[in-house]
N, C-alpha and C positions, 0 to 999 in steps of 0.2 A: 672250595676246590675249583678251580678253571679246567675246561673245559677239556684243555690240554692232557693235563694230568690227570681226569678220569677218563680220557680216551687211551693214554698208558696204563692205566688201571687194568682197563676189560682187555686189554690186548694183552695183557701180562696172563691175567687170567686165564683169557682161552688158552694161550699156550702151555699155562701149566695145567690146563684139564686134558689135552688132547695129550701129557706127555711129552710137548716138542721142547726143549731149551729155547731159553730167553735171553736173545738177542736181539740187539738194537735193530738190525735189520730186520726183522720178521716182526719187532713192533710196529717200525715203521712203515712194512708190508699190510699188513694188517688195520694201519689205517689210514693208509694210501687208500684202501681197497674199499674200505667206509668213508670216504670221501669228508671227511675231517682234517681240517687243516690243524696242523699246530708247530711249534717254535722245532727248529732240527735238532735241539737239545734234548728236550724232550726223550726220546726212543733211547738214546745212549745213557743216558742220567738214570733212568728205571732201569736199563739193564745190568748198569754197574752196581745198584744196589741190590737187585736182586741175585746176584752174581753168586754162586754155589748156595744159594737156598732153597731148603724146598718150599716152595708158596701155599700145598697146601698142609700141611704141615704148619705154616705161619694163623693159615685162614683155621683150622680146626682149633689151634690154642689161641685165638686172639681173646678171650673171655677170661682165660687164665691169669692170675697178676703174675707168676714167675715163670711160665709156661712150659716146656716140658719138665721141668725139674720136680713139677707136682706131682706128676705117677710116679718118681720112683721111691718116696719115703711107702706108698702105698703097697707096693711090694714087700713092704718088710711086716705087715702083719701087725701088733700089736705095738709098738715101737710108735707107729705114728699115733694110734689115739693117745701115747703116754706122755708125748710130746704137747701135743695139743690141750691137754687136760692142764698139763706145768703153767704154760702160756696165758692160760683164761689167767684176769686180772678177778680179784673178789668182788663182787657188783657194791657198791655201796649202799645203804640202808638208808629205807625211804625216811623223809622226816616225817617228823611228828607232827598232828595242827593243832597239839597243846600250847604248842608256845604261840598260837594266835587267837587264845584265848580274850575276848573281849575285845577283839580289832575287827572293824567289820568296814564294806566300803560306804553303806549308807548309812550308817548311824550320824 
């Protein structure tokens, strides 16, 4: 990641700790003000992707594979362990080392 794009990173950031919406000018503000150069691309390209989402919201589920969709089977109580239970695959059965009877590496 250049250096560019983790100075939009922490500027996205602060603003969505502090509450303020994320706009390209106040990323740009922001690292005007840390005296970071970077491409004028930059500050508008973060803000249009970050454009009506909540970032921390994104940062609290990033560890999730399908993110928030996973609390709400959780809500339903027994339904999700009975799902998940269906899902497991049967483990397969350890081999035997009968069949390596009389095979050895240093014989």
């Amino acid at each position: 990641m250049s250096s560019s794009e983790l100075a939009c990173v922490y500027a996205s950031l602060i603003l969505a700790d502090d509450g303020i919406e994320i706009t390209a000018d106040k990323i740009a503000t922001l690292i005007d003000t840390a005296n970071v150069e970077v491409e004028k691309y930059w500050p508008s390209l973060f803000a249009k992707a970050l454009e009506g989402k909540d970032v921390k919201d994104i940062i609290s589920n990033i560890g999730s594979a399908s993110g928030p969709a996973v609390a709400a089977p959780a809500a339903t109580g027994g339904a999700a362990e009975e799902s998940k239970e269906e899902e497991k695959e049967p483990e397969p059965e350890e081999e035997s080392d009968d069949d390596m009877d009389g095979f050895s590496l240093f014989d």
